[in-house]
C-alpha positions, 0 to 999 in steps of 0.5 A, spaced: 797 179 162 799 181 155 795 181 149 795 176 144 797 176 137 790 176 132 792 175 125 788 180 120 785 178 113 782 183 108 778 181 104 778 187 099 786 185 097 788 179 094 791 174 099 798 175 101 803 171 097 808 168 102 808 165 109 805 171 112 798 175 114 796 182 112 796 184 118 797 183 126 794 186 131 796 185 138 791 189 142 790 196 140 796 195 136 797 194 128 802 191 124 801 192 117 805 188 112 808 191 106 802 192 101 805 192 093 801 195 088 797 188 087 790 187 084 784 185 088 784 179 084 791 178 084 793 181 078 800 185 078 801 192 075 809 193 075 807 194 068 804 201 070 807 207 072 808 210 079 803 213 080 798 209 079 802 203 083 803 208 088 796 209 089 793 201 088 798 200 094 796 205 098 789 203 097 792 196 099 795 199 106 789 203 107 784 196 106 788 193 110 788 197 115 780 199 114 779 190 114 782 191 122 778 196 125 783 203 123 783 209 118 787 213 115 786 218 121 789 212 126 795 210 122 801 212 126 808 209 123 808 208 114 815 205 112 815 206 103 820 202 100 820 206 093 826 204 087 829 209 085 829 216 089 827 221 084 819 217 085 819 220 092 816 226 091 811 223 087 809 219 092 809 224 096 804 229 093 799 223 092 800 222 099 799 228 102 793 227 097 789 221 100 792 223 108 790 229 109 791 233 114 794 226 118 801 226 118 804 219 121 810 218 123 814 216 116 820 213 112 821 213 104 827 208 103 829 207 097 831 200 094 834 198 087 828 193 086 822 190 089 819 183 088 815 182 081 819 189 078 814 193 083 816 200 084 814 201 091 811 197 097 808 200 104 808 197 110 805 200 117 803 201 124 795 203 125 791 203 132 785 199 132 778 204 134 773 198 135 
């Protein structure tokens, strides 16, 4: 039989902006959707550096993937949309930073612009442990 899809909501990120849900879980499986640098209360950031967007998306994918039941020692696959190619080491330094050890499977994409002017988005796969 396979598995149903379960829509996941996270409470410690503001609610998504479109037609779609924070994440998917299908079994053990995971499917972010892409995070930008947007508030808990929904306040947007684009005004901020990069780094500091970097990070409020990162701790956005991380809540998401923490409300469905998987930390950052569980994420498989990150996909990072980022303008402008020059911020990839940036993110990278901050990611390797707040991951670790943990080295998921990974993709930088760089774009020439994002919803709201936002410098990155991140999106992933993460496997559910309870």
């Amino acid at each position: 039989m396979a598995d149903s899809l379960k829509p996941i909501a996270c409470p410690d990120t503001a609610p998504p902006g479109g037609h779609y849900s924070a994440a998917m879980a299908c079994g053990d499986l995971v499917f972010i959707s892409g995070q930008l640098p947007i508030l808990p209360d929904g306040s947007h950031t684009a005004d901020r550096d990069f780094e500091a967007q970097a990070m409020i998306a990162l701790d956005n994918f991380l809540a998401v993937a923490a409300a469905a039941g998987a930390g950052p020692e569980d994420v498989a696959k990150v996909t990072v949309y980022v303008v402008g190619i020059d911020n990839w080491p940036r993110f990278n330094r901050l990611y390797a930073r707040r991951m670790g050890e943990h080295r998921p499977a990974r993709a930088i994409v760089p774009v020439p612009e994002l919803h709201y002017g936002y410098l990155i988005e991140i999106e992933g796969v993460a496997i559910r442990r309870r």
